[in-house]
C-alpha positions in Angstrom: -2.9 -5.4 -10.7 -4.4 -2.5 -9.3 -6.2 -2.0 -5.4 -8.0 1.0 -4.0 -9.1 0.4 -0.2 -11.2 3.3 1.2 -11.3 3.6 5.0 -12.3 1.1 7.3 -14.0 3.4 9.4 -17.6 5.0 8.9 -16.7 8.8 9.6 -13.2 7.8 8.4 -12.3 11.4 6.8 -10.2 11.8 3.8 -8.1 8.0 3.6 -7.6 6.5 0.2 -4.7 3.8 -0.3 -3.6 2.7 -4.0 -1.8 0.2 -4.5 -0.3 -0.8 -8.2 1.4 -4.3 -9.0 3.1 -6.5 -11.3 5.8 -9.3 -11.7 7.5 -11.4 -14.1 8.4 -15.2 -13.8 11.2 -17.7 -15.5 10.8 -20.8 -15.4 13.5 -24.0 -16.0 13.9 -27.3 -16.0 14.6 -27.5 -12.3 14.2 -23.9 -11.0 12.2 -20.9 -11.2 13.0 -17.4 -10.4 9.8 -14.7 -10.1 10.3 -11.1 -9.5 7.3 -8.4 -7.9 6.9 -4.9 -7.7 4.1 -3.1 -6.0 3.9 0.5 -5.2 1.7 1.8 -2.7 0.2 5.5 -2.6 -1.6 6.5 0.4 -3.4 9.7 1.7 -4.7 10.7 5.0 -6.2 13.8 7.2 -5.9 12.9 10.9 -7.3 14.9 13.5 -5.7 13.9 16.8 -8.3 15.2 19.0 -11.7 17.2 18.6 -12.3 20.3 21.2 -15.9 21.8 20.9 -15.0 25.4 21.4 -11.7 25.6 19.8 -10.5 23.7 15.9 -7.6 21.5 15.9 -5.1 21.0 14.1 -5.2 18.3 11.5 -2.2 16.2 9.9 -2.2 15.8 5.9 0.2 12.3 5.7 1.2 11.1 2.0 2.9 8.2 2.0 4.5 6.2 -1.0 6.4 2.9 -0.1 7.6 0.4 -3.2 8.3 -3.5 -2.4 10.4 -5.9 -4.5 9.4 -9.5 -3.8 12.1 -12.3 -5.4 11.2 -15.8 -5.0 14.0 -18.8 -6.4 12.5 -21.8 -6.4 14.5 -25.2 -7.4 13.2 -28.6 -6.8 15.8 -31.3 -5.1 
């Protein structure tokens, strides 16, 4: 699967988070094993605080985090 979530904020700058997704199941007679993998890619420009005379300094963040999801079912 794919998900692309702007910001949640109306003057929210530059913020974009992707996130890319798939899995696999087996299933058996009395058990089932599924496996997940998402990968997340996210961007951001925070500016900590605004002065009116002077610019500040803003923070470029790129952040890429991966989760593995394992489920084993069985029924008893």
């Amino acid at each position: 699967g794919f998900a692309s979530i702007g910001s949640p904020l109306q003057n929210g700058g530059d913020y974009r988070r992707n996130i890319i997704s798939g899995g696999v199941g087996f299933q058996e007679k009395a058990w089932a094993f599924d496996f997940g993998l998402a990968r997340e890619i996210t961007s951001d420009v925070y500016v900590p605080y605004a002065l009116n005379s002077e610019p500040s300094g803003a923070v470029n963040s790129k952040l890429r985090n991966t989760r593995i999801m394992l489920t084993l079912t069985t029924k008893f």
